[in-house]
C-alpha positions in Angstrom: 61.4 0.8 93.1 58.9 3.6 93.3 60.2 7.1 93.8 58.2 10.6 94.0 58.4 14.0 95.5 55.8 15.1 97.8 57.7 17.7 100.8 54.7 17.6 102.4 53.8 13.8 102.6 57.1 13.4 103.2 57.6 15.7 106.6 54.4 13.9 108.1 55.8 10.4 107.0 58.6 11.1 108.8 56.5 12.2 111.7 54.7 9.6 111.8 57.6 7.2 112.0 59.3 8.8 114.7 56.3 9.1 117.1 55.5 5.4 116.6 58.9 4.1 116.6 58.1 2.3 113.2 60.2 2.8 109.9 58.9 4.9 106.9 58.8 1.9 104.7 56.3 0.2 106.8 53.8 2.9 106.3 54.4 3.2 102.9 53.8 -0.3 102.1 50.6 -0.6 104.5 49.4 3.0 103.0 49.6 0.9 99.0 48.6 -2.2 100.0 45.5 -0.7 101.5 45.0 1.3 98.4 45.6 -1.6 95.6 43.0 -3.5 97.7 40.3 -0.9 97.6 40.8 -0.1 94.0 40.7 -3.6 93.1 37.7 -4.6 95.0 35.9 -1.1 93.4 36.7 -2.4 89.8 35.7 -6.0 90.3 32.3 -4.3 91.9 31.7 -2.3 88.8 32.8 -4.8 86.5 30.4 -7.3 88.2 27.6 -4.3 87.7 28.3 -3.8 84.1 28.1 -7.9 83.3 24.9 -8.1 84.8 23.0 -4.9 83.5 21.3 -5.0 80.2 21.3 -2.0 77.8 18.6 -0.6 79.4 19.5 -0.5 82.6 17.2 -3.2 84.1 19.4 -6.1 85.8 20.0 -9.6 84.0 17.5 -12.4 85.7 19.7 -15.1 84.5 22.5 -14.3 86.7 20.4 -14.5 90.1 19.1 -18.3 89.0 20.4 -20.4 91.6 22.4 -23.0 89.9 21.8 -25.7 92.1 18.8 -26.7 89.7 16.1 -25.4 92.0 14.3 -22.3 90.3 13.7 -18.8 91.1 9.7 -19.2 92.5 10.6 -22.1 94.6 13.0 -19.9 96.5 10.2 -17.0 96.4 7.9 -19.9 97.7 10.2 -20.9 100.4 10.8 -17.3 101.5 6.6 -16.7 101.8 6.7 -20.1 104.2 
């Protein structure tokens, strides 16, 4: 259980709820979920940033190597064709 005091939030909640005919706890779950998901997608974004700069800020080749065995200028090759 989750509990906090916003008067504000709270009065256009409630709002909300009655206009639409749906019940506070709907909104407040959709409004979290929606949030977790964001944040969690942001932080696997910059994690995935951070693992594939180097020090100095250049990007790490290795990671865009294909790894089904074909290299790097075959696919620039393919791409000039």
């Amino acid at each position: 259980m989750i509990t906090f005091r916003s008067p504000e939030l709270e009065t256009r909640l409630s709002n909300l709820a009655v206009v639409t005919g749906r019940n506070k706890t709907f909104y407040l779950k959709e409004a979290l979920q929606r949030f977790l998901d964001d944040y969690e997608d942001l932080y696997i974004a910059e994690q995935r940033i951070v693992e594939n700069t180097n020090p100095d800020g250049s990007r790490k080749i290795e990671n865009y190597i294909p790894k089904n065995g074909r290299s790097l200028q075959g696919i620039l090759n393919d791409l000039d064709d």
